[in-house]
FIKOL-183897 format. One record per atom (N, C-alpha, C): residue number from 1; atom name; x, y, z; residue in one letter. Coordinates in pm, whole numbers, always signed. Example, Ala and Ser with C-alpha at 12.3 -4.5 7.8 and 13.67 -1.06 7.14 Angstrom:
! FIKOL-183897
{i 1&at N&x +1319&y -569&z +780&aa A}
{i 1&at CA&x +1230&y -450&z +780&aa A}
{i 1&at C&x +1320&y -330&z +780&aa A}
{i 2&at N&x +1285&y -225&z +708&aa S}
{i 2&at CA&x +1367&y -106&z +714&aa S}
{i 2&at C&x +1290&y +3&z +787&aa S}
//
This chain:
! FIKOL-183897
{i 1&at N&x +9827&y +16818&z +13342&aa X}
{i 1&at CA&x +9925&y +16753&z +13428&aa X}
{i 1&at C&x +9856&y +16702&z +13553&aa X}
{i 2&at N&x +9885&y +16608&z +13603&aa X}
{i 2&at CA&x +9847&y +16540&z +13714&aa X}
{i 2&at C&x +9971&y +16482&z +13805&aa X}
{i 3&at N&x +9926&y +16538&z +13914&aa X}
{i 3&at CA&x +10032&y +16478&z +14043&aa X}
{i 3&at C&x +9956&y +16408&z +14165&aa X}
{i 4&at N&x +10026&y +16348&z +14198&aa X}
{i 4&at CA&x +9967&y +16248&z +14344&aa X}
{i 4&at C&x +10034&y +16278&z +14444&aa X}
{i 5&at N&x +9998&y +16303&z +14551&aa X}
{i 5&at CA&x +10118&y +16338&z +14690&aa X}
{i 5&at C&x +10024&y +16236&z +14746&aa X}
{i 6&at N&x +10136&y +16165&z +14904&aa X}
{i 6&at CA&x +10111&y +16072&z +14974&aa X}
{i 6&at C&x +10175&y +16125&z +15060&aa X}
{i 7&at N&x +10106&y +16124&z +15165&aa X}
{i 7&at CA&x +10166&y +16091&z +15317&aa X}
{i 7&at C&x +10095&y +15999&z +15443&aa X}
{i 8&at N&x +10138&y +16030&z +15524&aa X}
{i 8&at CA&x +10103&y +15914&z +15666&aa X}
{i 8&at C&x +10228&y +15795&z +15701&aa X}
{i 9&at N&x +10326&y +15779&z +15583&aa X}
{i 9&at CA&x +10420&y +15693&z +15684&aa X}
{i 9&at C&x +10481&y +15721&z +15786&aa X}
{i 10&at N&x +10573&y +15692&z +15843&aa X}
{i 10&at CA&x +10611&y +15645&z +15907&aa X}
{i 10&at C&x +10677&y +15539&z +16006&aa X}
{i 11&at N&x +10725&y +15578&z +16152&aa X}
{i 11&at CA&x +10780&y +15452&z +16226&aa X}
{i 11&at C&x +10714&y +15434&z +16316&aa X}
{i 12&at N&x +10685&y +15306&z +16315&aa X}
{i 12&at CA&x +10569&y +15258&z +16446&aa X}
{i 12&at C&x +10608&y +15103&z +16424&aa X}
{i 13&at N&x +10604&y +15045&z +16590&aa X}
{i 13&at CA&x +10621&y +14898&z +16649&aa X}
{i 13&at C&x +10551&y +14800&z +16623&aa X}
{i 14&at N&x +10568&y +14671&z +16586&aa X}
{i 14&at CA&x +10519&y +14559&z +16531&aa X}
{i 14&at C&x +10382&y +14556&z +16623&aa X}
{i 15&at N&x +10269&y +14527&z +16553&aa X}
{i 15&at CA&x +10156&y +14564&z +16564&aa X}
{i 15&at C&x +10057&y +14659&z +16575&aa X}
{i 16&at N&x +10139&y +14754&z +16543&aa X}
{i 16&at CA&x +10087&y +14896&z +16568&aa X}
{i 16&at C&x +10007&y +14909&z +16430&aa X}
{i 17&at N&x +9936&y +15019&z +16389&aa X}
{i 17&at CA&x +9875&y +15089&z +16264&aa X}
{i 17&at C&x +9970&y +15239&z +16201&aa X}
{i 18&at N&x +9857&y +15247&z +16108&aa X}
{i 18&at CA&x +9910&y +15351&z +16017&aa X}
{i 18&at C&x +9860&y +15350&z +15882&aa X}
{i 19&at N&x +9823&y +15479&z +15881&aa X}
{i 19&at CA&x +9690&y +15543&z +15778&aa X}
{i 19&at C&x +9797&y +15602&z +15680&aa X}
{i 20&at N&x +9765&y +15542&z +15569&aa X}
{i 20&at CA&x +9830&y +15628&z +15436&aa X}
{i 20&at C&x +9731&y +15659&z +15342&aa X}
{i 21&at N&x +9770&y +15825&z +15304&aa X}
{i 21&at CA&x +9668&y +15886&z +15198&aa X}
{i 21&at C&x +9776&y +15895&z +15074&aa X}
{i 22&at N&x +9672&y +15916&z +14972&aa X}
{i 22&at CA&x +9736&y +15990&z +14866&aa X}
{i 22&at C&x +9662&y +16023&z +14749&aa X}
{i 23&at N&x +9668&y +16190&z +14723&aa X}
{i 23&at CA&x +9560&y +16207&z +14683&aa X}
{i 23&at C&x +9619&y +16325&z +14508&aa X}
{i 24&at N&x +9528&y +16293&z +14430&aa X}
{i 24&at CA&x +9583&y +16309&z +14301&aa X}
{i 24&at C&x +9510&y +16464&z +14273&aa X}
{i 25&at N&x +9549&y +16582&z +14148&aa X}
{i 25&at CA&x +9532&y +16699&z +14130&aa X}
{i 25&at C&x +9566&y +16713&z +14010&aa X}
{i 26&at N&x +9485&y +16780&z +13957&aa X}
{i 26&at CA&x +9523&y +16806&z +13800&aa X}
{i 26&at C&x +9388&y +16886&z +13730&aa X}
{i 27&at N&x +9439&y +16829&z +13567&aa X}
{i 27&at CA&x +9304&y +16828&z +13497&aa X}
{i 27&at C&x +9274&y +16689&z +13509&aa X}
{i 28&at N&x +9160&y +16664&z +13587&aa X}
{i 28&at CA&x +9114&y +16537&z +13621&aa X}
{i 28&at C&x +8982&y +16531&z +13543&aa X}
{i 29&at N&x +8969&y +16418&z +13447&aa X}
{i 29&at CA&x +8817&y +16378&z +13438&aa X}
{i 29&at C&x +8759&y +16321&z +13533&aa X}
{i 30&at N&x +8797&y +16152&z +13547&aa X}
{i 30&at CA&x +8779&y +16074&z +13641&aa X}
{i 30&at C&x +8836&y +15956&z +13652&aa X}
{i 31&at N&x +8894&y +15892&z +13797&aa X}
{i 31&at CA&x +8983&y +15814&z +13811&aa X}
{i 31&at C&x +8938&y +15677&z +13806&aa X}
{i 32&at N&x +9008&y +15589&z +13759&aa X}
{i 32&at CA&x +8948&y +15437&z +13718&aa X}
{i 32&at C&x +8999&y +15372&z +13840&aa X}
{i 33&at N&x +9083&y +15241&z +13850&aa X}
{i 33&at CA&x +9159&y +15223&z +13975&aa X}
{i 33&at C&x +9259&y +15268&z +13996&aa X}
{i 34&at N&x +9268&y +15261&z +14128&aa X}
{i 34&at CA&x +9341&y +15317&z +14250&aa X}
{i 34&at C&x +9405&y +15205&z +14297&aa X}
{i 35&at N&x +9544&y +15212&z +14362&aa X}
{i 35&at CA&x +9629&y +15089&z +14451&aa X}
{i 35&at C&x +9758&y +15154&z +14519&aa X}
{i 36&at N&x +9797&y +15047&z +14569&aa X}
{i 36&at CA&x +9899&y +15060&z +14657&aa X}
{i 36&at C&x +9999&y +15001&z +14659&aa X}
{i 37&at N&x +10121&y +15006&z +14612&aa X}
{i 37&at CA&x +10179&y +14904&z +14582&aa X}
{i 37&at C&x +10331&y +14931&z +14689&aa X}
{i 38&at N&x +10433&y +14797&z +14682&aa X}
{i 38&at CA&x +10508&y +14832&z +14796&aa X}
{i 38&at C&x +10635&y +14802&z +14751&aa X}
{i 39&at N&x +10779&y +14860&z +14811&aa X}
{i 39&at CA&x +10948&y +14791&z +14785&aa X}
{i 39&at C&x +10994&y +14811&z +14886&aa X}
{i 40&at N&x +11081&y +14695&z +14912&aa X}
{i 40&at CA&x +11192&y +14725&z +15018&aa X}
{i 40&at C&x +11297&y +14698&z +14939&aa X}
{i 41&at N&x +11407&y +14747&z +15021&aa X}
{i 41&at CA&x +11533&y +14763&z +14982&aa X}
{i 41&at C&x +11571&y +14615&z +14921&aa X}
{i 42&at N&x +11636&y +14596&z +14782&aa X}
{i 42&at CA&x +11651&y +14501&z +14710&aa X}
{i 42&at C&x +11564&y +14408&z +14716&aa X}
{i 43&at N&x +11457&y +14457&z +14685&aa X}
{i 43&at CA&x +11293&y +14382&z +14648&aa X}
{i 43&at C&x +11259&y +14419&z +14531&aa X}
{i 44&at N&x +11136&y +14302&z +14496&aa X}
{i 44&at CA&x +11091&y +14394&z +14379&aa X}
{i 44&at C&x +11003&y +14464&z +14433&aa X}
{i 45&at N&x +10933&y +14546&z +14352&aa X}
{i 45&at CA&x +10820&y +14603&z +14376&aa X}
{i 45&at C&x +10693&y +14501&z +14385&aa X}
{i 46&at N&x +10612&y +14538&z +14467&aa X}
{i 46&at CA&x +10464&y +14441&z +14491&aa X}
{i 46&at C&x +10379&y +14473&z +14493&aa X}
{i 47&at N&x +10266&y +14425&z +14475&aa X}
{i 47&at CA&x +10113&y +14467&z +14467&aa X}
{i 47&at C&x +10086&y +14478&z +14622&aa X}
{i 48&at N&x +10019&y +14573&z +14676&aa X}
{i 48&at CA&x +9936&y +14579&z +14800&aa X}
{i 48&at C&x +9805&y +14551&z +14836&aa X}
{i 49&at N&x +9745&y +14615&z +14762&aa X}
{i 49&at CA&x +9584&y +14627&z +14734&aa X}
{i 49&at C&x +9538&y +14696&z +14632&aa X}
{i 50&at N&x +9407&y +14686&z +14532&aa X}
{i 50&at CA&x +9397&y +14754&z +14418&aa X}
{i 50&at C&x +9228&y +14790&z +14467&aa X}
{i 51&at N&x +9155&y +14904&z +14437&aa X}
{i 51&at CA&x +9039&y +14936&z +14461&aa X}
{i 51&at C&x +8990&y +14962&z +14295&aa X}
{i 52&at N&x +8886&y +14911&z +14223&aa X}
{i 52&at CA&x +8800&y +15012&z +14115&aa X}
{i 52&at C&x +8732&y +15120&z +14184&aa X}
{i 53&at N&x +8681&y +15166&z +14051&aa X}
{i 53&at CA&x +8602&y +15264&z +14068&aa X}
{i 53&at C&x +8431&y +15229&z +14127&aa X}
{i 54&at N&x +8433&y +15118&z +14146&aa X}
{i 54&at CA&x +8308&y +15081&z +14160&aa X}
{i 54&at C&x +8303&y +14984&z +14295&aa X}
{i 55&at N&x +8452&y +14979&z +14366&aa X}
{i 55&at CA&x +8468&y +15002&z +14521&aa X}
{i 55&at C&x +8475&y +14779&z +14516&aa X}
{i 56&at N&x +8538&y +14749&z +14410&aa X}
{i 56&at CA&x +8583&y +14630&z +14409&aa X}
{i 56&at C&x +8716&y +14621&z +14442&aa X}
{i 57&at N&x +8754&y +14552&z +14550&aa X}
{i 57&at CA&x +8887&y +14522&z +14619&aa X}
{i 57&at C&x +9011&y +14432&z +14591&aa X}
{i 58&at N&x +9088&y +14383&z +14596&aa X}
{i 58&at CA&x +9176&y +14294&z +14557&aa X}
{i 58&at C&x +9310&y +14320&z +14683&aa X}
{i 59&at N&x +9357&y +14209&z +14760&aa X}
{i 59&at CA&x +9452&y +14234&z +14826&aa X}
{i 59&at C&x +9522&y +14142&z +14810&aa X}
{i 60&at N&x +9635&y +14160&z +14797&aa X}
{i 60&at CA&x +9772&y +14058&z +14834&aa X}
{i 60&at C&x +9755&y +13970&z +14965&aa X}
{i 61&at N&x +9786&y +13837&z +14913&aa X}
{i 61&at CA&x +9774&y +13761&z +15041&aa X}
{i 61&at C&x +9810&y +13779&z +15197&aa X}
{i 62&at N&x +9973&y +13825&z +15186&aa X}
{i 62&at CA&x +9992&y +13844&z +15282&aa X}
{i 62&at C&x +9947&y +13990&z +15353&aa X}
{i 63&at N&x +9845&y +14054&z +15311&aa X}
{i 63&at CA&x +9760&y +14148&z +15381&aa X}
{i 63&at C&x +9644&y +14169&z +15397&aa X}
{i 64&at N&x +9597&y +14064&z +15328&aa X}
{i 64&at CA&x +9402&y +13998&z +15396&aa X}
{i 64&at C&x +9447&y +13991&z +15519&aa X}
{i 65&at N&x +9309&y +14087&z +15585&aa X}
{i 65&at CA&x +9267&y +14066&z +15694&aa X}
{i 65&at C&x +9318&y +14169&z +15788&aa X}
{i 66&at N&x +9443&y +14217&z +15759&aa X}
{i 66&at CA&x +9513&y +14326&z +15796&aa X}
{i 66&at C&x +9545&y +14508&z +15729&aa X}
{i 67&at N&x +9508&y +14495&z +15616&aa X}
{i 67&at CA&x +9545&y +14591&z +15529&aa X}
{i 67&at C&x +9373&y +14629&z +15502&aa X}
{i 68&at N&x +9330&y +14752&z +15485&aa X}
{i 68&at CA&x +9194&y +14788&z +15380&aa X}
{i 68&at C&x +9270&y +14912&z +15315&aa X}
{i 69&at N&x +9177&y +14911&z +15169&aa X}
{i 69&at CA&x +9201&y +15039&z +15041&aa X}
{i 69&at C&x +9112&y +15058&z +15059&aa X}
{i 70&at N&x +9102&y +15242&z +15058&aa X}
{i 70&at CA&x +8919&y +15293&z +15043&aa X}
{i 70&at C&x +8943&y +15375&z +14937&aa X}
{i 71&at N&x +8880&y +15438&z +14899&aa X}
{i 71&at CA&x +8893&y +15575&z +14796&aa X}
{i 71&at C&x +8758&y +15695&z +14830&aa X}
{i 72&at N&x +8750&y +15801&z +14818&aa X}
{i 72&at CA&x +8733&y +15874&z +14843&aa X}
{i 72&at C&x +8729&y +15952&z +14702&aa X}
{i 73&at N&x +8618&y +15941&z +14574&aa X}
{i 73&at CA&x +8631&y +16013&z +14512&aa X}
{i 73&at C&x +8598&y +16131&z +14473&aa X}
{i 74&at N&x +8547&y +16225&z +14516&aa X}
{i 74&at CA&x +8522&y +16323&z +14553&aa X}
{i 74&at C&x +8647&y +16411&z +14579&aa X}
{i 75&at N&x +8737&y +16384&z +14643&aa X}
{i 75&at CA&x +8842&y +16397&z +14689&aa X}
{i 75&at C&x +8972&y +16323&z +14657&aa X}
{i 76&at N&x +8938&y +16290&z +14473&aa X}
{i 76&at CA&x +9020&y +16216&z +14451&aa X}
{i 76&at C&x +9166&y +16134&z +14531&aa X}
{i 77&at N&x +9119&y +16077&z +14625&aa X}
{i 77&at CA&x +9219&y +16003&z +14700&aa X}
{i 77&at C&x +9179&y +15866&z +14772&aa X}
{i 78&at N&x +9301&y +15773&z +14770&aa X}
{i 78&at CA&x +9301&y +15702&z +14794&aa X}
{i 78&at C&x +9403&y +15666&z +14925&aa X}
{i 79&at N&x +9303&y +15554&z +15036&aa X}
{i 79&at CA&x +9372&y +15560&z +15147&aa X}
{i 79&at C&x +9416&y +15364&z +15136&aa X}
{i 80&at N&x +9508&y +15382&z +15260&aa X}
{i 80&at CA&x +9543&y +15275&z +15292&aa X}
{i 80&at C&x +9556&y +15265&z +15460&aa X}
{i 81&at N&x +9500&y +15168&z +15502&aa X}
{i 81&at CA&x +9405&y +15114&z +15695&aa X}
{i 81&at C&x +9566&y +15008&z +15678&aa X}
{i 82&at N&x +9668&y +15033&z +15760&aa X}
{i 82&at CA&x +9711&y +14912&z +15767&aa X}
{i 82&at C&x +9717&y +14855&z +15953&aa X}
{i 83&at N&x +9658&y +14790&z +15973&aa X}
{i 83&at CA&x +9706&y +14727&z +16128&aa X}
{i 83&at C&x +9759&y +14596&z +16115&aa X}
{i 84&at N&x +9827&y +14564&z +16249&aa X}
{i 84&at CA&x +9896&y +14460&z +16303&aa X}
{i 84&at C&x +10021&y +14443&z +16180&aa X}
{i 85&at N&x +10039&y +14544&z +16180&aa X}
{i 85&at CA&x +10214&y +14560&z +16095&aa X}
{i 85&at C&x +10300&y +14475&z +16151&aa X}
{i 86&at N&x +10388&y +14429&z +16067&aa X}
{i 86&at CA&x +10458&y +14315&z +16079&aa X}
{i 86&at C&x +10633&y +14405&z +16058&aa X}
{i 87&at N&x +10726&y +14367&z +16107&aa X}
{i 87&at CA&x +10827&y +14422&z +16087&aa X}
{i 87&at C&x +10873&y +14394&z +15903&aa X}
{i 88&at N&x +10859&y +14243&z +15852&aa X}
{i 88&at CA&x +10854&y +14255&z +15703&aa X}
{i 88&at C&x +10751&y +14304&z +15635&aa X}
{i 89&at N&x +10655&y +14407&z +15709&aa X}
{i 89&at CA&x +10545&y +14534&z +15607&aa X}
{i 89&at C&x +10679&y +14688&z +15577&aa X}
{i 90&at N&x +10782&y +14689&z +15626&aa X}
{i 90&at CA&x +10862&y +14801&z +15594&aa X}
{i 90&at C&x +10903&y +14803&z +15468&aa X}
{i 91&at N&x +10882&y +14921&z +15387&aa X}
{i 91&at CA&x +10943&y +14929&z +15301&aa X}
{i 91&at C&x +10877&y +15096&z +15237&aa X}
{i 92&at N&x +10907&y +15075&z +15086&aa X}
{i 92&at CA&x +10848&y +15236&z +15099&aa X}
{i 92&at C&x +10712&y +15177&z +14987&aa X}
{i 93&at N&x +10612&y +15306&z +15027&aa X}
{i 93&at CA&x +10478&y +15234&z +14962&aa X}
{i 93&at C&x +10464&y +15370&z +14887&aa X}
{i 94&at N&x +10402&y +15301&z +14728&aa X}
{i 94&at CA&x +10395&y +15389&z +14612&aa X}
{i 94&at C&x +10246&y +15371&z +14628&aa X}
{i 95&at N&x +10166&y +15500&z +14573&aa X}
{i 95&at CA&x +10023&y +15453&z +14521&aa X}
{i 95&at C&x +10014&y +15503&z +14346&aa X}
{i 96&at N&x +9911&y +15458&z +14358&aa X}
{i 96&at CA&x +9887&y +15431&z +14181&aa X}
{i 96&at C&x +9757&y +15436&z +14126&aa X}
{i 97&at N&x +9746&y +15528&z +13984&aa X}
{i 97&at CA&x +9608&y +15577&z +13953&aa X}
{i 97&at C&x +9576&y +15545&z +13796&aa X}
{i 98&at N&x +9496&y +15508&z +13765&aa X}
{i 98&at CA&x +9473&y +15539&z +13605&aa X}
{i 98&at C&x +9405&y +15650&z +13577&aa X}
{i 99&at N&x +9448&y +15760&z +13532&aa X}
{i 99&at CA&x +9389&y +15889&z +13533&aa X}
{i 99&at C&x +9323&y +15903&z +13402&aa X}
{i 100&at N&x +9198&y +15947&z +13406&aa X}
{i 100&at CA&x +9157&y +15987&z +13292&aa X}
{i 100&at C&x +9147&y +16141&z +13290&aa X}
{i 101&at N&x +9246&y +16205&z +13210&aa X}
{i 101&at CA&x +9226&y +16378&z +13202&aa X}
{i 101&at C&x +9153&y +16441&z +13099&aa X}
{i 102&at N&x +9125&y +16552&z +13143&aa X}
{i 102&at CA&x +9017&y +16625&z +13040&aa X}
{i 102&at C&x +9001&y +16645&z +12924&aa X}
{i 103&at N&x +9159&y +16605&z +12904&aa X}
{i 103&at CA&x +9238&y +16646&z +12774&aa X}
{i 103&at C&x +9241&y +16524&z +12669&aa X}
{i 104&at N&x +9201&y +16378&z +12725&aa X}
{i 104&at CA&x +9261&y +16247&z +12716&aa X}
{i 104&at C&x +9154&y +16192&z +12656&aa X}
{i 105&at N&x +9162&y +16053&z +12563&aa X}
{i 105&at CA&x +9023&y +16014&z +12543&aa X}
{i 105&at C&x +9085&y +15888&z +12614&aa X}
{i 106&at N&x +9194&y +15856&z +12694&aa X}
{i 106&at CA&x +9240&y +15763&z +12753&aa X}
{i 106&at C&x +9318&y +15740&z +12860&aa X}
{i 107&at N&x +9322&y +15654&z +12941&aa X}
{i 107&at CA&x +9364&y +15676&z +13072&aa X}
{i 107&at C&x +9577&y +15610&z +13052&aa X}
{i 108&at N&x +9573&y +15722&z +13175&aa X}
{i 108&at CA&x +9764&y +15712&z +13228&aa X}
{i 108&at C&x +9768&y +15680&z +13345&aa X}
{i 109&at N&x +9865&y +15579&z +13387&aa X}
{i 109&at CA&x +9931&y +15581&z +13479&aa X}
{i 109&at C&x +10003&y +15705&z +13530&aa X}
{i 110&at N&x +9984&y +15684&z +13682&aa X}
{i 110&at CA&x +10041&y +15786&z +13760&aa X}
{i 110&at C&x +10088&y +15742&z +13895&aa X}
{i 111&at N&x +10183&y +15757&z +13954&aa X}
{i 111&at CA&x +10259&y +15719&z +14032&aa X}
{i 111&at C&x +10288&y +15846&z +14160&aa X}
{i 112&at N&x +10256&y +15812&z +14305&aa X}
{i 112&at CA&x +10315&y +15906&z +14406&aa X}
{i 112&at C&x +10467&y +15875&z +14416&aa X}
{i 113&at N&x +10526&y +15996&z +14503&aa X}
{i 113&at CA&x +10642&y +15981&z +14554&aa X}
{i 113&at C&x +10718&y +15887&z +14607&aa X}
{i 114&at N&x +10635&y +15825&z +14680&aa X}
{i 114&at CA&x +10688&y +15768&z +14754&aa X}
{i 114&at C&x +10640&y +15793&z +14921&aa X}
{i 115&at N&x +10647&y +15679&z +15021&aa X}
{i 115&at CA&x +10612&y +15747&z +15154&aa X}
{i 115&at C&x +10675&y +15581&z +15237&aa X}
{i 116&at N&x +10794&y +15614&z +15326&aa X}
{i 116&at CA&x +10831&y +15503&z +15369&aa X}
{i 116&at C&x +10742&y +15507&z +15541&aa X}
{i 117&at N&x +10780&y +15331&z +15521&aa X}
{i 117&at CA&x +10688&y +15280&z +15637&aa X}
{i 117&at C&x +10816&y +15185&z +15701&aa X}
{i 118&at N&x +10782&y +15220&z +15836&aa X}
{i 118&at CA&x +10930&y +15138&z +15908&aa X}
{i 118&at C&x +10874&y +15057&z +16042&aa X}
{i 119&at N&x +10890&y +14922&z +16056&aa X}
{i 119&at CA&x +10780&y +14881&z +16147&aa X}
{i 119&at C&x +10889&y +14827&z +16223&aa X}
{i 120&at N&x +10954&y +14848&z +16327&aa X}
{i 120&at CA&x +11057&y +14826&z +16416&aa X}
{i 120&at C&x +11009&y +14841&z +16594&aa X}
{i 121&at N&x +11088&y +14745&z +16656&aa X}
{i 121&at CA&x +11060&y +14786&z +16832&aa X}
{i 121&at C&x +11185&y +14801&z +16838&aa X}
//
């Protein structure tokens, strides 16, 4: 079994920052990519940023330049750098893993809780 916990959201004022972790536990072999993905209320869900395992990046337009994904594997986790938050960055942010377990000759999706982000003055 494998679980992901996330935290670091929160409420903080248009331009401000905010560090989100989230970090996965299990029978872990080893994790392929890592991302971040985002919803607000009657949205769809969206891509944020996606990291490989080999520390290749991918970001959604509207968060070049503002947003970085790192990972940390060792510590199976994956972070998210967001500055100069925009009041439409609120919503709640999922992260996301392809897990390969010990048990597996193939990788699963895995999904955190959830961790809302509220960017208001």
């Amino acid at each position: 079994q494998v679980q992901l916990v996330e935290s670091g959201g929160g409420l903080v004022q248009p331009g401000g920052s905010l560090r989100l972790s989230c970090a996965a536990s299990g029978s872990i072999s080893r994790i392929n990519a890592m991302g971040w993905y985002r919803q607000a209320p009657g949205k769809q869900r969206e891509l944020v940023a996606t990291i490989t395992s080999r520390d290749n990046t991918n970001y959604a337009d509207s968060m070049k330049g503002r947003f970085t994904i790192a990972r940390d594997n060792a510590k199976n986790t994956v972070y998210l750098q967001m500055n100069s938050l925009k009041p439409e960055d609120t919503a709640v942010y999922y992260c996301n893993m392809k897990v390969r377990r010990v048990v597996s000759v193939y990788d699963n999706d895995y999904w955190g809780q959830g961790t809302q982000v509220t960017v208001s003055s």
